[in-house]
C-alpha positions in Angstrom: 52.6 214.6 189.5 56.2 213.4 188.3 56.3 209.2 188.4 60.1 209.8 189.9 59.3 212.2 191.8 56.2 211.8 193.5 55.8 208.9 196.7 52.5 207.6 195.2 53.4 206.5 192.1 54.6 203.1 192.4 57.1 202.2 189.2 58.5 199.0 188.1 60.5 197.8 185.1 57.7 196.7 182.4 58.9 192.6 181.2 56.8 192.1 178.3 58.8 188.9 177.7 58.2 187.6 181.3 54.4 188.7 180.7 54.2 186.7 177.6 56.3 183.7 178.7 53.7 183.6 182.2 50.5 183.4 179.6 48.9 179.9 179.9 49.3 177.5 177.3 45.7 176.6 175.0 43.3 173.4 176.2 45.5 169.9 175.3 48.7 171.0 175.5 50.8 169.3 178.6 52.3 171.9 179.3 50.5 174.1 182.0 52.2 177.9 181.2 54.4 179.0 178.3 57.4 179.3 179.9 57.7 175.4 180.9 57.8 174.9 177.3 61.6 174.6 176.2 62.7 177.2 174.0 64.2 175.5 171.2 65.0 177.0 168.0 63.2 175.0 164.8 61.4 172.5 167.3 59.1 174.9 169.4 55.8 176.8 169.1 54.8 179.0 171.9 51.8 180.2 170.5 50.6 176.8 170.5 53.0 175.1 173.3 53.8 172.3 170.4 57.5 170.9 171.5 58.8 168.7 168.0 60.2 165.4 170.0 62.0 164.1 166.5 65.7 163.2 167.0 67.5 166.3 165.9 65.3 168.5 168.4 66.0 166.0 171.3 69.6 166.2 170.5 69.7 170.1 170.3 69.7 170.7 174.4 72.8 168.5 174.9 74.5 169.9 171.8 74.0 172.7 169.9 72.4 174.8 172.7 75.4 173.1 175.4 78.5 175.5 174.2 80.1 172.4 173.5 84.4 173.1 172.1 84.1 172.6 169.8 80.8 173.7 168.8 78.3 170.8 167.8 75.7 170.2 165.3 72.6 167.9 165.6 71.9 166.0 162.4 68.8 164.4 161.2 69.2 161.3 163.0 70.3 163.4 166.4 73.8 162.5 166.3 75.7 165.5 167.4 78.4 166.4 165.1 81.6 168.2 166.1 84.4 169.3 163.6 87.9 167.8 165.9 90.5 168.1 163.5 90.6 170.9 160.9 92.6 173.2 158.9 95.7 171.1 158.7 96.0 169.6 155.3 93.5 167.9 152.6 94.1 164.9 150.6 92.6 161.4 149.2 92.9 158.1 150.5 93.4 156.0 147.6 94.3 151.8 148.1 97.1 152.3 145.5 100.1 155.2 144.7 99.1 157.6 141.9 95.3 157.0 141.7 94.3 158.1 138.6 91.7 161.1 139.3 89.7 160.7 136.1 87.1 157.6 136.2 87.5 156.3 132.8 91.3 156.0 133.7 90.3 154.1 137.0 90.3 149.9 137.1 87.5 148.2 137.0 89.0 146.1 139.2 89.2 148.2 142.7 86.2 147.8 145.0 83.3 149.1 143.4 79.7 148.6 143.7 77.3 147.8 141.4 75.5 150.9 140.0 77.5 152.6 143.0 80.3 154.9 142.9 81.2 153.9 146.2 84.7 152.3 147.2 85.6 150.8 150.8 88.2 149.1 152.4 89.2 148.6 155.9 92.6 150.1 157.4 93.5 148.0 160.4 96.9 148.7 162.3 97.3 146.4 165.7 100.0 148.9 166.9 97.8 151.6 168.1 98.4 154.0 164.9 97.9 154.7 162.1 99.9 156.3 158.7 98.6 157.2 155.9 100.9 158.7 152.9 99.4 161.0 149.7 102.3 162.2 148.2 103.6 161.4 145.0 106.9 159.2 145.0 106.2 157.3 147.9 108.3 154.0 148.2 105.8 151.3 148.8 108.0 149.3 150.5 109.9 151.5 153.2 107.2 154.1 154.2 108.1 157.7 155.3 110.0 158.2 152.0 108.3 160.5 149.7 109.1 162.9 146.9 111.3 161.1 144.7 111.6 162.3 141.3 110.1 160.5 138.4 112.7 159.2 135.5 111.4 159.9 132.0 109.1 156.9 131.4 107.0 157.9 134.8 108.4 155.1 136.9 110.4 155.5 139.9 113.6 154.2 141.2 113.9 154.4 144.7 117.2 152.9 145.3 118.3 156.4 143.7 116.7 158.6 145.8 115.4 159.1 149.5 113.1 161.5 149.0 112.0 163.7 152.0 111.0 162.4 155.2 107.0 162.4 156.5 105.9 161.6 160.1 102.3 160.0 160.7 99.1 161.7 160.4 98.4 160.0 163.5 99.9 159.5 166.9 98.7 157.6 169.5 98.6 158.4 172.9 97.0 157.6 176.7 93.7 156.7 176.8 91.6 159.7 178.7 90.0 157.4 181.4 86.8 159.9 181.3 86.1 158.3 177.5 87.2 154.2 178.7 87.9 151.8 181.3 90.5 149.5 181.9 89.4 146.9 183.9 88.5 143.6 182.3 87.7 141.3 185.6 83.9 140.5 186.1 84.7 140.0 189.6 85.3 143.7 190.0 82.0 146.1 189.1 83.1 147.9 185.5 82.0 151.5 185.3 80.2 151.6 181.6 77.7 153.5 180.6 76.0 155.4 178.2 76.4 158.8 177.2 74.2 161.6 179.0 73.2 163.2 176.1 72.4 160.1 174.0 70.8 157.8 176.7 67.7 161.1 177.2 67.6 161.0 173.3 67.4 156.9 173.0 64.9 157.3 176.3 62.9 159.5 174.3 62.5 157.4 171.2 62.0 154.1 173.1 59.0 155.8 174.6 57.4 157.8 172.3 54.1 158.5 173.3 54.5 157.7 177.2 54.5 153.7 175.6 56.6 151.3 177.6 58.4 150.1 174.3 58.5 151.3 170.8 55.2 150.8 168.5 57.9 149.1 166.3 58.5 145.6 166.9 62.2 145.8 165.6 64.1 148.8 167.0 68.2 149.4 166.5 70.2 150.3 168.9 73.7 151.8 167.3 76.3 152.0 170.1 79.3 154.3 169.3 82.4 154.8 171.5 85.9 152.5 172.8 85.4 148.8 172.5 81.6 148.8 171.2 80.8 146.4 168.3 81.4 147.6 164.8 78.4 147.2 162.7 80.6 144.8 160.5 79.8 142.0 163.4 76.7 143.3 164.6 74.1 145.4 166.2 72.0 145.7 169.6 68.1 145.2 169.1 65.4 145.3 171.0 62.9 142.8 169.5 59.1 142.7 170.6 59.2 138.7 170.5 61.7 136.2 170.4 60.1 134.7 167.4 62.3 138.1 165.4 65.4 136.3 166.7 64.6 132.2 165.3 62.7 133.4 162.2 65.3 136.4 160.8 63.5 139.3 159.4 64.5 138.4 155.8 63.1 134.6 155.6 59.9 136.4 157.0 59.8 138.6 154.6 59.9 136.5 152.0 57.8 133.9 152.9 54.8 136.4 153.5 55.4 138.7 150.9 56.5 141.7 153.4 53.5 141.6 155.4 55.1 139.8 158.7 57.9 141.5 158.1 58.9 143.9 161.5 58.5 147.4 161.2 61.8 149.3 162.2 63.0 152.1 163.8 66.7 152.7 165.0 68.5 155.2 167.8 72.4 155.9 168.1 74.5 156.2 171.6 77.6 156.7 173.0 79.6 154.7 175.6 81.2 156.6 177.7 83.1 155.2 179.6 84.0 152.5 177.0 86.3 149.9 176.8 90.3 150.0 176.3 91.7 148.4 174.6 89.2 149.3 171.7 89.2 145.9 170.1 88.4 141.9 171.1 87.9 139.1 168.8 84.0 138.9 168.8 84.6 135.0 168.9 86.4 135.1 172.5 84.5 135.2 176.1 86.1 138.6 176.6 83.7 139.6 173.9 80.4 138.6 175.1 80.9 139.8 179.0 81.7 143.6 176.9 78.0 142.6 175.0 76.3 141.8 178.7 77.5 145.2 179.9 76.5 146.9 177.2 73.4 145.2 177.6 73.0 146.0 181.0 73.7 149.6 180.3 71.3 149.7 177.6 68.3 147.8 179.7 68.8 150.7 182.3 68.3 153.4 179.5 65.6 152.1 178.2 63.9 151.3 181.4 65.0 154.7 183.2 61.7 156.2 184.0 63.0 160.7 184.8 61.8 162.3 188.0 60.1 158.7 189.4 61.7 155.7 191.1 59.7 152.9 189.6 61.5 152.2 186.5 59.6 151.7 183.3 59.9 147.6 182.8 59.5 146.8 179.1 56.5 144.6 178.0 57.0 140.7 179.1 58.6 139.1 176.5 60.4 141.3 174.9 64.4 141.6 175.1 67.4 143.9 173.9 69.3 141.0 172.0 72.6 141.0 169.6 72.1 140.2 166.0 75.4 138.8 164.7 75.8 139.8 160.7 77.3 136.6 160.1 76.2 134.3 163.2 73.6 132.8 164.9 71.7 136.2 167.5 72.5 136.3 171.0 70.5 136.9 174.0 71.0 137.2 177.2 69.7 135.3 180.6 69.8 136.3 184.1 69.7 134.0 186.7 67.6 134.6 189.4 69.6 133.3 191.9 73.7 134.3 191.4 72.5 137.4 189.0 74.9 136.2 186.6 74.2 137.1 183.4 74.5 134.4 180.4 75.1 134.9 176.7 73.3 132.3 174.7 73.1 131.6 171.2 69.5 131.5 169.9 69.2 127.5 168.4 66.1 127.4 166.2 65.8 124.2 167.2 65.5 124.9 170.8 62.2 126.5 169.8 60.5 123.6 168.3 56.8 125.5 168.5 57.9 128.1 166.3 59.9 125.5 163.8 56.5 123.4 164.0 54.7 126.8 162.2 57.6 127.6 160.2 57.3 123.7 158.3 53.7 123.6 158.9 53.9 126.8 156.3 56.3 125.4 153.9 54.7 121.8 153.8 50.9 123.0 153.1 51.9 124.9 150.6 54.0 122.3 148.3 51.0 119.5 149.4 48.5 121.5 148.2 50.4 122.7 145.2 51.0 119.2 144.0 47.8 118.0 144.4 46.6 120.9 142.6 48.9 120.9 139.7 48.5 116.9 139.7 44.5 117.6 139.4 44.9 119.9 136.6 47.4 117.5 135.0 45.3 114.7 134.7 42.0 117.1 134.0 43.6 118.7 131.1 44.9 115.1 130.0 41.3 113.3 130.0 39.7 116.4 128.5 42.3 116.5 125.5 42.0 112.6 125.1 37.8 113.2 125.4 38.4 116.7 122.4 40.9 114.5 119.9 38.1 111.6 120.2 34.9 113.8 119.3 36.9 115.9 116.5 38.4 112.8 114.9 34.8 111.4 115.3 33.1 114.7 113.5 35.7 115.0 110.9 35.0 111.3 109.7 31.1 112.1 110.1 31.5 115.3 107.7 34.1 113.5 105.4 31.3 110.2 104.7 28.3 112.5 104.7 27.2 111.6 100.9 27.8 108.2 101.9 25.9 108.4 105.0 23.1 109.7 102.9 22.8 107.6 100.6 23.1 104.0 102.8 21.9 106.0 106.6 25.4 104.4 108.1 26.9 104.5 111.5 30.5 105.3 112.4 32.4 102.7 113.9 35.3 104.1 115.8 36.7 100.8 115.5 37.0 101.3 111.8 38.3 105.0 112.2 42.1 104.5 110.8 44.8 104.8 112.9 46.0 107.7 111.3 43.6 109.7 111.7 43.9 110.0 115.8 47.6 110.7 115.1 46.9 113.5 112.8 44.2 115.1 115.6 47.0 114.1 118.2 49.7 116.3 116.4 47.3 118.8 115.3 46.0 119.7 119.2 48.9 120.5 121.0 48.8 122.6 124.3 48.4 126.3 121.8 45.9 124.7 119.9 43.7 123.8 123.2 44.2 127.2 124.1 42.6 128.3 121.2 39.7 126.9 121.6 39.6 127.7 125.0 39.1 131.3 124.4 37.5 130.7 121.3 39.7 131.7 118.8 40.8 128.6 116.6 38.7 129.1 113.6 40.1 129.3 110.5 38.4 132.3 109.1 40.3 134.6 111.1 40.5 138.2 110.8 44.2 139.9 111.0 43.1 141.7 114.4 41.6 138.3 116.0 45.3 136.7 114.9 47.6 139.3 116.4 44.5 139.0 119.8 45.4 135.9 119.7 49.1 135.7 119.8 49.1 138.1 122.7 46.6 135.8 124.6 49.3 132.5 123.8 52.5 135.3 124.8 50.5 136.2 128.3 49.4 132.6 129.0 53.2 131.7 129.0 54.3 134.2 130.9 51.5 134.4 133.5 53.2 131.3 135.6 56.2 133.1 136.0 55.2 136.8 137.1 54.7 136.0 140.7 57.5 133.2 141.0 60.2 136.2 140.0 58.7 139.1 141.7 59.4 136.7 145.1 62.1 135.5 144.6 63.5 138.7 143.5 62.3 139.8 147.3 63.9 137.1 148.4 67.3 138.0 146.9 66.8 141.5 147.5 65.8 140.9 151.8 68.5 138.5 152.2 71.3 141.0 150.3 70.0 144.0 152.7 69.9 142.0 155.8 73.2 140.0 155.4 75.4 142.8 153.4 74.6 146.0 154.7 76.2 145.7 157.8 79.7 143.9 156.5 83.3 145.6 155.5 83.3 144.0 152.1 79.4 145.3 151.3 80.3 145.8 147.8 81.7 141.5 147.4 78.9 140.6 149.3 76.3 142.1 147.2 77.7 141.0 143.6 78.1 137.5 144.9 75.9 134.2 144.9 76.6 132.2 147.3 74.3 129.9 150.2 70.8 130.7 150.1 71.3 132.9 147.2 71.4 130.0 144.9 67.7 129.6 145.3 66.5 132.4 143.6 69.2 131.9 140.8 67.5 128.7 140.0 64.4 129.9 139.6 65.5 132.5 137.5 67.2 130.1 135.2 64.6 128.0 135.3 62.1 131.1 133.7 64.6 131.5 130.9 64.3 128.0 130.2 60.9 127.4 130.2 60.1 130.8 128.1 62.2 129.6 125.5 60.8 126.7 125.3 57.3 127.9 125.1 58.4 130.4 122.8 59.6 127.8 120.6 56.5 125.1 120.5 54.7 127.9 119.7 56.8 129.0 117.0 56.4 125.7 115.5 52.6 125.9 116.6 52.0 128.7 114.4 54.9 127.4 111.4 52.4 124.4 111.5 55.9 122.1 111.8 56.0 118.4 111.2 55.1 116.6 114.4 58.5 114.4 113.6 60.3 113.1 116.8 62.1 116.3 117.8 58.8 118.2 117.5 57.8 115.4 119.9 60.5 115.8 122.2 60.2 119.5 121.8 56.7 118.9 123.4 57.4 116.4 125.9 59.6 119.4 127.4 56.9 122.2 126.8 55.1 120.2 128.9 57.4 119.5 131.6 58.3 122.8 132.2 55.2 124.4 131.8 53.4 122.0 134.9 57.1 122.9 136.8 56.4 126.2 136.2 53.3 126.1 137.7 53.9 123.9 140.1 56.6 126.5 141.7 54.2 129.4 141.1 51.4 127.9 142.8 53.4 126.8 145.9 54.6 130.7 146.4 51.2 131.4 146.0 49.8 129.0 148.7 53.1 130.0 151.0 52.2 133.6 151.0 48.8 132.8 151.7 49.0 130.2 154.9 51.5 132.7 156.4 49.1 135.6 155.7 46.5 133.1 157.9 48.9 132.3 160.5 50.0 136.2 161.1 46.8 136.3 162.3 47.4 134.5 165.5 50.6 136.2 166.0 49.4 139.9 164.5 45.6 139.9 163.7 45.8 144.2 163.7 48.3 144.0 161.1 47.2 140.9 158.8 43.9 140.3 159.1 42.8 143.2 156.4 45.1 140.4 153.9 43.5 137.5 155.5 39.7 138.9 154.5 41.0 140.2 151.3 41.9 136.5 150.6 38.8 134.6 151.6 36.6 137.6 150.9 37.9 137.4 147.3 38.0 133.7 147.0 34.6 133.3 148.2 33.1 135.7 146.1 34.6 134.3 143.1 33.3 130.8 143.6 29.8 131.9 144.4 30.6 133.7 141.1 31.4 130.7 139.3 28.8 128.3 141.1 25.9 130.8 140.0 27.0 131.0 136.2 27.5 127.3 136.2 24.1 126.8 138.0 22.6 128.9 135.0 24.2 127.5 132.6 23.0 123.7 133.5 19.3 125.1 133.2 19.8 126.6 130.0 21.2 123.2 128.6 18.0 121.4 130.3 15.7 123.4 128.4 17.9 123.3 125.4 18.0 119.5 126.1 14.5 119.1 126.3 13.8 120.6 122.9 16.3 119.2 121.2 14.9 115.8 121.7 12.1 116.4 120.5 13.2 118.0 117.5 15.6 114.9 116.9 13.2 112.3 117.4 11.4 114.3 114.3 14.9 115.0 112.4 16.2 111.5 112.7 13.9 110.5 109.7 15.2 112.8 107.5 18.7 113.3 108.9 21.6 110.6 110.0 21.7 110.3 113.7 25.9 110.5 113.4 25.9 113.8 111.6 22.4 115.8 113.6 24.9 114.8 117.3 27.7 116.6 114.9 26.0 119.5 113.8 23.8 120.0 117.2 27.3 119.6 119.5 29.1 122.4 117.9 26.4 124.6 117.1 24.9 124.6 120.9 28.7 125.5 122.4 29.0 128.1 119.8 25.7 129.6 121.1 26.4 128.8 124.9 29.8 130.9 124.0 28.0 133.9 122.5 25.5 133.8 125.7 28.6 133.5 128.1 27.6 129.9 129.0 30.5 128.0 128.0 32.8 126.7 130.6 35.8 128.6 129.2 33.9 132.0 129.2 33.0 131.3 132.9 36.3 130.6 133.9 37.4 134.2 132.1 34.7 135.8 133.5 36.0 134.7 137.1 39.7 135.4 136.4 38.5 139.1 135.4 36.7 139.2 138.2 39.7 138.6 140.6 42.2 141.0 138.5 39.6 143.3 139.3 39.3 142.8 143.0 43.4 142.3 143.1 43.1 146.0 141.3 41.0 147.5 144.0 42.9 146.1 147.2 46.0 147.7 145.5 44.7 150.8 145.8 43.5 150.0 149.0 46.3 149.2 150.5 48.5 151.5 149.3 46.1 154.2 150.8 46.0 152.3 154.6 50.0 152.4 154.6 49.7 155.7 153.7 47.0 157.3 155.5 46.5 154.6 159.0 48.2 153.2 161.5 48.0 149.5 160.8 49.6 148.6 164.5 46.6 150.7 165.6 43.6 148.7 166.5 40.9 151.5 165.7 42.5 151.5 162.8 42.9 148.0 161.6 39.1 147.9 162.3 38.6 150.5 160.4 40.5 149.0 157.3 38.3 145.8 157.8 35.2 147.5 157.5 36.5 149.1 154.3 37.4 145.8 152.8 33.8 143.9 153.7 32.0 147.0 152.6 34.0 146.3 149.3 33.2 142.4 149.0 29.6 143.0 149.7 29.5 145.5 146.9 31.1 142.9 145.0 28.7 140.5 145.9 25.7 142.5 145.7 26.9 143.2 142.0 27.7 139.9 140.8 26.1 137.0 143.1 23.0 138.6 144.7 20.0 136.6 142.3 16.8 138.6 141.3 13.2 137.0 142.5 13.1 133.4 140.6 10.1 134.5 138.5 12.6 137.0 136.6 15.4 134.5 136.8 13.2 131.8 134.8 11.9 134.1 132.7 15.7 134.9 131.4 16.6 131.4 131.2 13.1 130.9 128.4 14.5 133.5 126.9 18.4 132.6 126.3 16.6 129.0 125.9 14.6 130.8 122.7 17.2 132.7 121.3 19.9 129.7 121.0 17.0 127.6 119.5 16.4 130.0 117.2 19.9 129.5 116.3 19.9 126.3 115.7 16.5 125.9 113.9 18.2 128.0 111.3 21.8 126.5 111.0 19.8 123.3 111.3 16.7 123.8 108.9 19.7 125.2 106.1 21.1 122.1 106.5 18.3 120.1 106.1 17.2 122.3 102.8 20.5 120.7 101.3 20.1 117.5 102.6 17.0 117.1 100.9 18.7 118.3 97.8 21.5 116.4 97.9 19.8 113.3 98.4 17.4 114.2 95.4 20.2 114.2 93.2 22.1 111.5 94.4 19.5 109.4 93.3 19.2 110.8 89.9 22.5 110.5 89.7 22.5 106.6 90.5 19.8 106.0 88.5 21.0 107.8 85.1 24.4 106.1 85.8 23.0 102.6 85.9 20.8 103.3 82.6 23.7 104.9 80.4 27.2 103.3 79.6 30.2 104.4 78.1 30.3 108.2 76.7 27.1 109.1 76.7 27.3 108.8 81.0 29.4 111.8 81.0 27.4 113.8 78.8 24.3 113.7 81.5 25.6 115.6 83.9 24.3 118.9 81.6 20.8 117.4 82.2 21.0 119.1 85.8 20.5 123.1 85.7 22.7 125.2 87.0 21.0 126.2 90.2 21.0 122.6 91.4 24.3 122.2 91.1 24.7 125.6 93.2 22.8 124.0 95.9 25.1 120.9 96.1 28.2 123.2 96.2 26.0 125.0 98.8 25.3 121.9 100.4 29.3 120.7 100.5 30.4 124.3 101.6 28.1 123.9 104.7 29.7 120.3 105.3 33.0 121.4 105.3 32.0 125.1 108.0 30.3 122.2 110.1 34.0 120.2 109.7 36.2 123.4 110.6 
């Protein structure tokens, strides 16, 4: 049969778009069907039911979807953009007549930023309008007359001429009551709000997720519209603590390096209604009862909880609060009695807990870098005086040898001339030690071992000051974004040094100081300059600065570290993956150095023990003074080619940590990356990552074999430095037998011949005795160097 013709078919119009929107949506979506999901074009996925919730496709609904006239435009940050005024004519604002187009032609002078091509300046008219005039000619002095001819030098005369007439680009007029609201009197209820559209888009970004409050613990709120705040004075926030509102985001910063710093997040609305007239002085009570409505208003956004009637009450503790750019913040108290509302000023001092752990981290720090830098002061000092002592003491040793020799003398250090500790004390200054700290002060040095060396002197200078002006370069740079961001004169405020932002000046002078000064001594160190009163002076400073230096670098050090521990009562998710990298670090490095230095004191007992033995044998043959000589230096040479010597532990450990600092880098560069460090399962997860890497690091470098292995590597380095010295110690012996051989021939052919014919016996010796004395003075003088 026909389908429109016959009664039993039964024909109706075939929706494929209705069939597709009725499909159900896939397992996990929350929507139920496809056609609950909103239809928004760049922000939905029907196949999948995925709805993008970033601002632009919040803002689309309520903008470019809502016919608006004129037509809007959601931008990235889902402010909804609409073109009011166009088609009428086009010019530049300039702050001066005849702005030179061309930059090079420009003054340096006008309001420029630094590396910025950005100008600004504020036009401010208490009338209610405002003119602005382009054209060429214009009399600066009676505005409205324009287009006066030029005379032939380029000036103008306007006494001569009254040029054409202009009217204002901008005339005021009624306030539409829709936009404000004209009553001022708290004692009558004042109709503001927030904008539809923008109060669903801050609603949505306030709680993300279904959360009660952003995952941020610093979140913006930028209020547009009549009579709100310009950024210039400051900005709505709601803050997760009121420790964000004492301790300012910047000094935070700082003082931990970043890591209790508050993460951010910002939203923009609209009042509507606003306020009329537009502008208060932020200073006057008129002011702050506009900020407790706005607050008000804001509190009810946030806590507006669609299609329930229980209102979504942000966590306990938290508050929407006004940070002043150039103030102290305000918050604001109810009381629970009248319902009044109070703006107070946050006093630091009124939270004495919180200025207890701010001092608390500032004062352990500079304690415990004074004692330290004290410590190493006098450690450095007693070792130096203990070094010039034993050199002067081995120097006179090798210089007396043939007398020693022949009589078998001792050194009195009471005869040791004065001059001689003087000459050691100029010789050893600070580059010198350093020298022989990393084992590089011989004088047989190859060209390579001389340029190694320099660089190790250059990097030992500068080492102090890397971390002391990365911080305080953070510190400039936090305090800058927090403080001038926000102002009208952004571009002053960043090029000037004012307040706080002395500190880090200092500092920085302080580093060009000191490296010239090091730069300097060692100049002189290496010129091998007269140690005359201004080298003395010249040292006295080296010195000064250099423990400063220190001093200032380790107290950053120890700041950044006791905040890093106390963010873990305050935010152990977020800072305790720094507070085991710390200790986990730390501790591995000292077990580090207490198991070297544990090995190291039974490889000089088994050194010890032979040694005696061997000297109670040597003694006969060989002055006591110069076998301690020879045996001291030879046995910290051979400690030093084992990697036994104090210094070569101390490198060892310092490599260690560079590599560990090396790792975490990487580390934590991939958790900010790749995790969610407000996420618990996820800071655990870091954690694990970081002990799994410091038991590696212990298992590598710490864990000890079974003792029978350990012992038998200790006889062994014990063998293999005796061996050493047997032969550095049996050549010298050959020679000493020599020398004193000859010697007393010597003697006794001098006392049997007189006059000429004693010169003439010297060709009685051959010639390879008298290449074993030279031999014998050559190894003398090694010994000395």
């Amino acid at each position: 049969g026909e389908p429109g013709v016959d009664e039993q078919w039964q024909c109706e119009l075939f929706n494929a778009t209705k069939i597709a929107l009725d499909a159900p949506c896939p397992e996990g979506s929350k929507y139920r069907f496809k056609y609950q999901v909103r239809q928004i074009p760049d922000c939905t996925d029907l196949d999948t039911c995925f709805e993008d919730e970033s601002s632009k496709c919040l803002c689309k609904p309520l903008c470019d979807m809502a016919n608006l006239d004129p037509p809007g435009v959601c931008d990235d940050a889902g402010r909804c953009c609409q073109v009011l005024c166009a088609g009428f004519s086009r010019a530049d604002m300039f702050p001066v007549p005849n702005q030179p187009r061309c930059g090079l032609d420009i003054s340096p002078d006008l309001q420029w930023c630094t590396n910025d091509l950005e100008q600004k300046w504020t036009f401010e008219s208490d009338e209610g309008q405002m003119s602005v005039q382009v054209l060429e000619g214009c009399d600066p002095m009676s505005p409205g007359k324009c287009g006066c001819e030029p005379q032939a030098d380029g000036s103008y005369d306007f006494s001569k001429c009254m040029g054409m007439e202009t009217v204002s680009s901008y005339a005021g007029s009624a306030p539409n009551m829709s936009f404000v609201n004209l009553n001022e009197d708290d004692a009558v209820p004042t109709n503001v709000g927030i904008e539809t559209g923008s109060a669903t888009i801050l609603n949505k970004r306030f709680h993300q997720n279904a959360l009660p409050a952003p995952t941020e613990e610093w979140f913006t709120i930028n209020i547009n519209g009549p009579g709100a705040p310009a950024p210039s004075v400051g900005e709505f926030v709601w803050i997760r603590t009121i420790r964000h509102a004492v301790l300012p985001p910047w000094l935070m910063e700082f003082m931990s390096y970043g890591i209790l710093s508050p993460e951010k997040a910002d939203s923009t609305v609209g009042l509507r209604p606003g306020f009329c007239p537009a502008f208060v002085d932020p200073s006057t009570a008129a002011f702050n009862r506009r900020l407790s409505k706005m607050q008000k208003a804001l509190l009810t956004v946030v806590q507006d909880n669609p299609g329930s009637s229980t209102p979504i009450v942000i966590p306990f503790g938290s508050m929407i609060a006004f940070i002043a750019t150039e103030d102290l913040p305000k918050i604001f108290l109810t009381d629970t009695k009248t319902g009044k509302v109070s703006v107070v000023f946050v006093e630091p001092f009124n939270y004495p807990l919180l200025v207890s752990l701010l001092a608390l981290g500032l004062l352990i720090p500079l304690l415990t870098a004074t004692v330290i830098t004290l410590a190493l002061f006098f450690t450095l000092r007693t070792y130096l005086y203990s070094y010039r002592r034993a050199q002067v003491l081995n120097e006179v040793t090798m210089r007396q040898i043939s007398s020693m020799l022949g009589k078998g003398i001792e050194i009195d250090e009471d005869q040791i001339p004065r001059e001689n500790y003087d000459a050691m004390r100029d010789k050893t200054n600070f580059f010198h030690m350093y020298e022989h700290f990393i084992g590089t002060n011989s004088l047989n040095q190859s060209p390579g071992v001389k340029a190694f060396t320099v660089v190790c002197s250059v990097t030992i200078i500068v080492l102090p000051l890397i971390f002391t002006l990365v911080i305080t370069k953070l510190f400039d740079e936090a305090y800058r974004s927090f403080a001038c961001t926000k102002r009208q004169d952004k571009c002053v405020c960043f090029s000037e040094t004012i307040g706080v932002l002395w500190f880090p000046k200092v500092i920085e002078w302080h580093a060009y100081e000191y490296f010239f000064i090091s730069m300097l001594e060692l100049l002189f160190h290496y010129l091998a300059v007269t140690y005359n009163k201004a080298r003395r002076l010249l040292r006295f400073f080296f010195y000064l600065n250099f423990f400063m230096t220190v001093w200032i670098g380790a107290a950053f050090v120890f700041m950044v570290t006791t905040f890093v521990f106390l963010g873990v009562l305050v935010d152990p998710t977020g800072t305790a993956p720094y507070a085991i990298s710390v200790v986990g670090a730390a501790g591995v490095a000292g077990m580090i150095y207490a198991k070297m230095i544990k090995y190291q004191i039974r490889v000089q007992r088994g050194i010890g023990k032979r040694l005696t033995m061997y000297k109670t044998q040597a003694s006969r043959r060989m002055p006591p003074a110069l076998l301690d000589a020879l045996m001291g230096r030879n046995i910290q040479a051979a400690l030093r080619e084992h990697g036994l010597a104090t210094p070569t532990i101390v490198i060892t450990v310092a490599l260690f940590l560079g590599v560990m600092a090396a790792i975490y880098t990487i580390l934590f560069y991939g958790f900010v990356a790749f995790t969610d460090q407000s996420d618990l399962d996820s800071g655990l997860l870091n954690d694990f990552i970081l002990i799994i890497v410091l038991v590696i690091a212990y298992q590598t470098m710490v864990a000890e074999a079974d003792s029978e292995a350990l012992r038998d590597r200790i006889d062994v380095t014990v063998e293999q430095i005796m061996g050493n010295l047997n032969s550095v110690l049996g050549m010298v012996e050959e020679q000493i037998e020599l020398a004193e051989k000859l010697v007393a021939k010597m003697r006794k052919q001098m006392e049997d011949e007189y006059g000429d014919n004693e010169y003439e016996s010297s060709e009685e010796y051959s010639d390879e005795e008298v290449d074993q004395v030279q031999q014998g003075q050559m190894v003398a003088r090694h010994q000395e160097n």
